[in-house]
N, C-alpha and C positions, 0 to 999 in steps of 0.2 A: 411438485417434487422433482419434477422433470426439468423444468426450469433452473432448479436452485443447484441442481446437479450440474448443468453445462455451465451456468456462469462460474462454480468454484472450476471446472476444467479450463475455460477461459482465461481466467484469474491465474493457475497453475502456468497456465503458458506466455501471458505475459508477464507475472515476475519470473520465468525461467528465460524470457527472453529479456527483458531490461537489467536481472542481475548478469547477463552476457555482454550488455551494450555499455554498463558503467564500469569503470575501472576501481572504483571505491566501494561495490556492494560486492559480496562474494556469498557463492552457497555451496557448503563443503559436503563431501560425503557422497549419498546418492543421490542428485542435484534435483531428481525430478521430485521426489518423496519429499525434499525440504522445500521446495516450492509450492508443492501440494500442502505441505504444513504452512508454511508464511501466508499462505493462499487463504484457508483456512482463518490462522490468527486472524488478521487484518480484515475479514471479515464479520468475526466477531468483537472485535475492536472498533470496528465501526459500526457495527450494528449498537452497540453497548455505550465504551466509554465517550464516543466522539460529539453523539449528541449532549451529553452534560456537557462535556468541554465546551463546546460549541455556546451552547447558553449561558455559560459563566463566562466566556468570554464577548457576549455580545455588545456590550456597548464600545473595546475596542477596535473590534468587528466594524462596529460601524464606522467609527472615526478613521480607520483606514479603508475606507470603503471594500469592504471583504479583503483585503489582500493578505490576513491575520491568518485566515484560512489555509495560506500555502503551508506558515508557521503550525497549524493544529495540526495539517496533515503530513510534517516533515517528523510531527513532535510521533504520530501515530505509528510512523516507518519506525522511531528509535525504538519505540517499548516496545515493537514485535521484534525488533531486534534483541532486545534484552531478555523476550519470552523464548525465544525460537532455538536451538543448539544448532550451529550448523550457517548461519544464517547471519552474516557480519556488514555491518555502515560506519564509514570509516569517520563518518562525523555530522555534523547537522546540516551541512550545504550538499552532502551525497545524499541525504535521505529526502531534504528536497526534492532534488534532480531526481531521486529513483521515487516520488509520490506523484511528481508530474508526468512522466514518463509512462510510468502503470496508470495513470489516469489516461493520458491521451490512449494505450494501447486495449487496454478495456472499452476506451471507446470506439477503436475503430474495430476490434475483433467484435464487439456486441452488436454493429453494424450487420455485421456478416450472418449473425444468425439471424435477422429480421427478415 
């Protein structure tokens, strides 16, 4: 429980810091609360719909040797985008750049808590 609690704060802190770093993601409002929410979605979206996608798309998957993946999880950023108020990608090469970027910063703040 303890665990699952730091990674969503983790998670909050780096999409509140990569929708800072990109100029095409925006989070309106009270920026921390929507991050905590995006935070949230996209974790349940990943917990949920990404492994079906994932397996319906795998034999494309393979034929580009995984790089399908950046596509599943740019596709992941839009629908939290569509779920979230507050919470805007100004198109499918920004939701890229803001799944790889929350990738690499998830991985190096999870670094920290090891």
């Amino acid at each position: 429980m303890v665990y699952a609690l730091v990674s969503i704060i983790l998670s909050t802190i780096a999409v509140f810091v990569t929708a800072h770093i990109l100029p095409g993601v925006r989070l309106e409002g009270n920026s921390w609360v929507t991050a905590l929410v995006v935070a949230v979605v996209l974790a349940v979206i990943n917990s949920f719909i990404r492994p079906l996608i994932f397996i319906l798309t795998l034999p494309i998957n393979i034929l580009t040797l995984g790089l399908f993946t950046l596509v599943i999880m740019a596709a992941m950023v839009m629908l939290a985008s569509a779920i979230v108020p507050g919470f805007h990608v100004d198109g499918f090469w920004w939701a890229m750049a803001f799944a790889l970027v929350l990738a690499v910063m998830n991985g190096f703040l999870s670094t920290l808590t090891l």
